[in-house]
C-alpha positions as CSV (number, residue, x, y, z in Angstrom):
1,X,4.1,4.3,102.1
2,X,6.3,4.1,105.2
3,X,9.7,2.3,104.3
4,X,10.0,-0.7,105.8
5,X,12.2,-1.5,109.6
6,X,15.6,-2.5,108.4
7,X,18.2,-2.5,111.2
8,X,20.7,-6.0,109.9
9,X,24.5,-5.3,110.9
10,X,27.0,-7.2,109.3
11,X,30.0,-8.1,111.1
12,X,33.3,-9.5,110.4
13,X,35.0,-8.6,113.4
14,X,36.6,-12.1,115.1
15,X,38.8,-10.3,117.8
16,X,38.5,-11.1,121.7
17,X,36.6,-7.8,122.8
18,X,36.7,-5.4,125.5
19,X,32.7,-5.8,126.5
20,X,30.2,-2.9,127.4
21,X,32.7,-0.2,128.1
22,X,31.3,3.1,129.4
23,X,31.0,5.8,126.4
24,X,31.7,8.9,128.1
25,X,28.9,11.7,127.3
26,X,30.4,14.8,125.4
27,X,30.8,17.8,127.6
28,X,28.3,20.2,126.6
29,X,29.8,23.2,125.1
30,X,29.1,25.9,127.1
31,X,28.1,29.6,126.1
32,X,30.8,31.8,125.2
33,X,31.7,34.6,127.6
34,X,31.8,38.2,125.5
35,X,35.4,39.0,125.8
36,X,36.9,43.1,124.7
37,X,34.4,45.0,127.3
38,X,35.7,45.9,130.5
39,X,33.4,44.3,133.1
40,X,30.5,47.0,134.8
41,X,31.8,46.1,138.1
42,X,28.4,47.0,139.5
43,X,26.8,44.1,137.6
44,X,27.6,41.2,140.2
45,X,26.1,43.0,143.6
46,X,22.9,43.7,141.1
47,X,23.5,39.9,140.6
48,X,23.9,38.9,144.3
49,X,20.8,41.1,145.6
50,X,18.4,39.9,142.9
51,X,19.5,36.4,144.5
52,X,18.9,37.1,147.9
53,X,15.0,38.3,147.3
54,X,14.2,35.8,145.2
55,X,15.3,33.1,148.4
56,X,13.4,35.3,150.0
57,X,10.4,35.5,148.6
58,X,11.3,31.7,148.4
59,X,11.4,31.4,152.1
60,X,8.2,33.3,153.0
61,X,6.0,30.9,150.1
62,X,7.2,27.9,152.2
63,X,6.6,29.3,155.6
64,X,2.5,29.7,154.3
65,X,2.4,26.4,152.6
66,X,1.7,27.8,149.1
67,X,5.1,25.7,148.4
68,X,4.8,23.2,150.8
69,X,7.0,19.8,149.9
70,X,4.4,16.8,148.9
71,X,4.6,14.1,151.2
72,X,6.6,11.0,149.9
73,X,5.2,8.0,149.1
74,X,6.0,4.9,151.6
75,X,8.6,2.9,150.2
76,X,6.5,0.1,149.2
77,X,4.3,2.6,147.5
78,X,7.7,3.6,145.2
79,X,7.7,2.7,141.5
80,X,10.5,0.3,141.1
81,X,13.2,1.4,138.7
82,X,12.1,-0.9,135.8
83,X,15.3,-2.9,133.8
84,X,15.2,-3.2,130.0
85,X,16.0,-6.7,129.1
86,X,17.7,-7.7,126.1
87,X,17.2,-11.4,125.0
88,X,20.3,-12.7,123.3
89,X,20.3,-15.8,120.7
90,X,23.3,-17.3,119.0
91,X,22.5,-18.9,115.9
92,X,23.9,-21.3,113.2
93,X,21.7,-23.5,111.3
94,X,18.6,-22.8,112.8
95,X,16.2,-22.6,109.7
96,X,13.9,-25.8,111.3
97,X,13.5,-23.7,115.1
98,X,14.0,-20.3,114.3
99,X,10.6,-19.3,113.8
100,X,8.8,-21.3,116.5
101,X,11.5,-20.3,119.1
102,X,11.1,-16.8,118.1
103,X,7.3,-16.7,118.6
104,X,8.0,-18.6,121.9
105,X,10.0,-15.6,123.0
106,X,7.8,-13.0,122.0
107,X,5.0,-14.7,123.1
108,X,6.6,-14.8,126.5
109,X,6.7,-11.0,126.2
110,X,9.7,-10.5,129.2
111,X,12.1,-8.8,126.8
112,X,12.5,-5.2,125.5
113,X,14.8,-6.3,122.3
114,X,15.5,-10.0,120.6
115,X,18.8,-9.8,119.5
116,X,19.8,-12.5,117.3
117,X,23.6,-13.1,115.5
118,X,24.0,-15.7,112.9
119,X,26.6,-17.1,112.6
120,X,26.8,-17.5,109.1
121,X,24.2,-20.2,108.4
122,X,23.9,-22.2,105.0
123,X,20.4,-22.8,105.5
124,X,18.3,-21.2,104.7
125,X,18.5,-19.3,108.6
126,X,19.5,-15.9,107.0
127,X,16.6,-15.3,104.5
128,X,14.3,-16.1,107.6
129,X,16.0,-13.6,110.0
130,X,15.9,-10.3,107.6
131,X,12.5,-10.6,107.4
132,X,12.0,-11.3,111.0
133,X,13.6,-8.0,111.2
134,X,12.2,-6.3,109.1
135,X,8.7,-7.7,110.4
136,X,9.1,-7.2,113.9
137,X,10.4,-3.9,115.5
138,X,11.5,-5.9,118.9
139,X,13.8,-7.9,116.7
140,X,17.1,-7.2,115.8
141,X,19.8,-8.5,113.9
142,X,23.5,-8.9,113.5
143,X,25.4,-11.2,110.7
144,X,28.7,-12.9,111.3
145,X,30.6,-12.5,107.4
146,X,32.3,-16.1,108.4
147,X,31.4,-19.1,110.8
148,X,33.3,-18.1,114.5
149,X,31.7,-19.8,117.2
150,X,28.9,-19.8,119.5
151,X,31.3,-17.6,122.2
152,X,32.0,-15.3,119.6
153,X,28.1,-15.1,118.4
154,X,27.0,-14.0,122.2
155,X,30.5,-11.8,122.5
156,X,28.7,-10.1,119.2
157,X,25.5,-10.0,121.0
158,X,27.0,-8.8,124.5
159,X,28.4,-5.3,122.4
160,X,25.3,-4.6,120.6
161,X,22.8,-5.1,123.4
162,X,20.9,-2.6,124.6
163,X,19.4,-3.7,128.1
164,X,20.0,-3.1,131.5
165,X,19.5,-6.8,131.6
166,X,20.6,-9.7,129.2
167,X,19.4,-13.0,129.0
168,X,20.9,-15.8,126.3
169,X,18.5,-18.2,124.9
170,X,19.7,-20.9,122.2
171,X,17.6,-21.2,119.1
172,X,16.9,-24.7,119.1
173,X,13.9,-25.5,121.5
174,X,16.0,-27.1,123.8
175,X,14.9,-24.2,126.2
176,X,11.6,-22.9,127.2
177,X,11.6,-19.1,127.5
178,X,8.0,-19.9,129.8
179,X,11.1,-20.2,132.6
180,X,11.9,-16.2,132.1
181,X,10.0,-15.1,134.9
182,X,12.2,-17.2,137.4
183,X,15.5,-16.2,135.3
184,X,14.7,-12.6,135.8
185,X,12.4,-12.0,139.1
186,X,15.7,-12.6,141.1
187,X,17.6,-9.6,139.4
188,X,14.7,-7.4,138.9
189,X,14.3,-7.3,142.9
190,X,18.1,-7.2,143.6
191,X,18.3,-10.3,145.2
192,X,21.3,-11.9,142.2
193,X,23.4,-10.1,139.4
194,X,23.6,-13.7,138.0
195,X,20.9,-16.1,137.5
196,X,21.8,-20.1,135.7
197,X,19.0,-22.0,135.2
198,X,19.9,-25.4,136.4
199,X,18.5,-28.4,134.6
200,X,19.8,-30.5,137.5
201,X,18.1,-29.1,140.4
202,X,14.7,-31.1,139.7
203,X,14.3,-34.3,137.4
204,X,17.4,-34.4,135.8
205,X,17.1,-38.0,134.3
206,X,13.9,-37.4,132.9
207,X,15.0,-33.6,131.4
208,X,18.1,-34.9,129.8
209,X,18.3,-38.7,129.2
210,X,21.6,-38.9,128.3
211,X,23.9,-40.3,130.8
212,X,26.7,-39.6,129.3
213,X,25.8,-35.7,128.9
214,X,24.9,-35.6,132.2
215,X,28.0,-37.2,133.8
216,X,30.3,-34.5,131.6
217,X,28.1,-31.7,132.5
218,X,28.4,-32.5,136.3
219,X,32.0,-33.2,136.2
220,X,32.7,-29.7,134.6
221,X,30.8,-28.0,137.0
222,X,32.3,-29.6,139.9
223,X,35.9,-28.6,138.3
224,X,34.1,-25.2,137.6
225,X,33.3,-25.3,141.3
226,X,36.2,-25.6,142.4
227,X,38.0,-23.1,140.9
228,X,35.4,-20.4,141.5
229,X,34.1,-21.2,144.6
230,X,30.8,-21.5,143.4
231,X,28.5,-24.6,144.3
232,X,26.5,-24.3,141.2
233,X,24.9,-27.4,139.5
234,X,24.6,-26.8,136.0
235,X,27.4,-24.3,134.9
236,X,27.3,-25.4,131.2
237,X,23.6,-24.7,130.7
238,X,22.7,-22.1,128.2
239,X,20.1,-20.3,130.6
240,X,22.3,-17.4,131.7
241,X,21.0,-14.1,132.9
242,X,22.9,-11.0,134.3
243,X,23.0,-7.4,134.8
244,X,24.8,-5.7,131.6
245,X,27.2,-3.8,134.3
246,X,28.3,-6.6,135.7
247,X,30.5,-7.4,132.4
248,X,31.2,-4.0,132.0
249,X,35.2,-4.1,130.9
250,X,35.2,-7.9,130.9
251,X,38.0,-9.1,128.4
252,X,36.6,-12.3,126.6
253,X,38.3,-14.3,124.5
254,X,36.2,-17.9,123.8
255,X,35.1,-18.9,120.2
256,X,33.1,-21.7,120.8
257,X,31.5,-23.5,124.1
258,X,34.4,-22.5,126.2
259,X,32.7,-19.2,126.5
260,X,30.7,-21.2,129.5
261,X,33.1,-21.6,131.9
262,X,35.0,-18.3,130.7
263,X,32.2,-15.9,131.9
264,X,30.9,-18.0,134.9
265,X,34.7,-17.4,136.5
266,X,34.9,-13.9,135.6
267,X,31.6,-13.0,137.1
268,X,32.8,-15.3,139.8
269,X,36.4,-12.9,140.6
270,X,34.1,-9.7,140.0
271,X,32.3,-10.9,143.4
272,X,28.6,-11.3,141.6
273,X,25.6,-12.6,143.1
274,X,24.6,-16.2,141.8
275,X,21.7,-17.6,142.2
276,X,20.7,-20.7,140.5
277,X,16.4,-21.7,139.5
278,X,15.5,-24.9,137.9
279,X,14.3,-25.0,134.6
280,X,12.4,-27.2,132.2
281,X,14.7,-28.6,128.9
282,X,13.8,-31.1,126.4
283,X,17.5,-32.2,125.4
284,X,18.3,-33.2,121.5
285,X,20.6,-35.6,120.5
286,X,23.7,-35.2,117.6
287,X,21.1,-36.5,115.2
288,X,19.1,-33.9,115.7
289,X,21.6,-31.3,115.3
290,X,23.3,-30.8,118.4
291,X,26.7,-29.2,118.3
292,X,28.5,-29.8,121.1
293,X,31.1,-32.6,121.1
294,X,33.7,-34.6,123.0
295,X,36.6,-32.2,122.1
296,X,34.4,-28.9,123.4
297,X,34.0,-31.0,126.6
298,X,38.3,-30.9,126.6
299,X,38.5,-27.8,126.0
300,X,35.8,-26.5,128.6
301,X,37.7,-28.3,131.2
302,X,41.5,-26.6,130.1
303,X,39.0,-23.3,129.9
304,X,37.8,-24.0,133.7
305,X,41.7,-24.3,134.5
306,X,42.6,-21.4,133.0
307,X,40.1,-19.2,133.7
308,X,39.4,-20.5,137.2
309,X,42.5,-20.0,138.3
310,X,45.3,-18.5,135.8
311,X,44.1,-15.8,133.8
């Protein structure tokens, strides 16, 4: 019997990383050159005819059309380059979602790898998500050894994707991944290197009843804004797609929901392509396990300040 897909990473590494830096490909070694035997100085010209008749012989093929070029294709006829896509979900307590948002995504069936980081759940969310990957070979998954953060769950998931393409998605249903198509449509024909999903742009009020989560989230963006030069509507939302090279070398340092307005400046000063497409989201209250809090709502704005226009 085949032994089963196992591919968990543990992780205890907290540290502000340098994301998706180039590996440089070893050099291949090249053959050695025999070395002790004085060179048969006849050997290059033999070298140097054999050349010219082969081009020769080259020539004349081409001139009777036995090596005739084929004809390219129009350019609409020209298989587009396709982009892997690497779904990323942060995760902490999760054990009531996990599996439904997990089908929801793979139902969706826009992604090339699920990459999920825990972030060192008590509940149960762990047990669920080795055999997930065990289970599923799309899935992967990577363990925080101690609770860090949502920033540093996705700065986690940003080094270990594997996609031309990554896309964040929360684990809490909040989110419908049946929005992918418009998240990544835009990148896959080149028009955006960034895509938010805006849960403002079209029945806000009725998405997200909360006025007082909606008054926070449009001040922020509106500071955001101004600092970047952006005119985004929803910076804070969790519906972020990019191209992977567009963070290549980014420094990031946010723990927890300051990560937000951290990476929307930085891919701001890098001179990236935003677009913004609404979304659908059925918003949760504290009750129901929402994590985000007046104090993250502080620290997002000194974020947008320091971000937008210090560091």
């Amino acid at each position: 019997m085949a032994p089963q897909k196992t591919s968990v990473i543990m992780t205890d590494r907290g540290d502000a990383m340098d994301v998706l830096d180039p590996i440089e490909a070893e050099t291949p070694q090249q053959p050695a050159i025999p070395t002790g035997a004085p060179a048969d100085p006849a050997v290059p010209r033999r070298m140097e005819r054999t050349l010219d008749l082969a081009e020769e012989a080259l020539a004349e093929a081409r001139r009777h059309g036995d090596l005739a070029a084929p004809a390219e294709a129009p350019p609409e006829q020209q298989p587009a380059l396709r982009l892997k896509v690497s779904v990323l979900m942060p995760v902490f307590n999760e054990a009531a979602t996990l599996a439904k948002i997990v089908a929801r995504v793979r139902d969706e069936g826009r992604h090339d790898e699920l990459l999920i980081v825990d972030d060192c759940s008590t509940d149960g969310t762990r047990d669920l998500l080795i055999d997930m990957d065990r289970q599923f070979d799309d899935v992967r998954v990577v363990l925080h050894g101690y609770n860090r953060g949502k920033g540093a769950a996705l700065r986690t998931a940003l080094s270990h994707a594997r996609g031309d393409v990554v896309l964040i998605q929360d684990a809490d249903l909040e989110y419908d991944p049946s929005d992918y198509a418009k998240l990544l449509d835009p990148i896959h024909a080149g028009e955006a290197d960034v895509v938010y999903g805006s849960r403002f742009l079209e029945n806000a009020a009725e998405q997200d009843p909360s006025w007082l989560h909606r008054f926070g989230n449009r001040m922020l963006t509106r500071a955001s804004n101004l600092t970047t030069g952006l005119r985004l509507t929803d910076m804070e939302t969790c519906y972020k797609a990019f191209r992977r090279d567009a963070l290549r070398g980014m420094w990031l340092r946010e723990n927890r929901f300051g990560f937000e307005p951290e990476i929307t400046a930085k891919l701001a000063r890098r001179g990236c392509r935003f677009k913004e497409v609404p979304i659908a989201y059925d918003g949760r209250g504290w009750e129901e396990g929402k994590k985000i809090g007046p104090r993250d709502a502080v620290r997002a704005l000194w974020c947008i300040l320091r971000y937008g226009w210090v560091d």
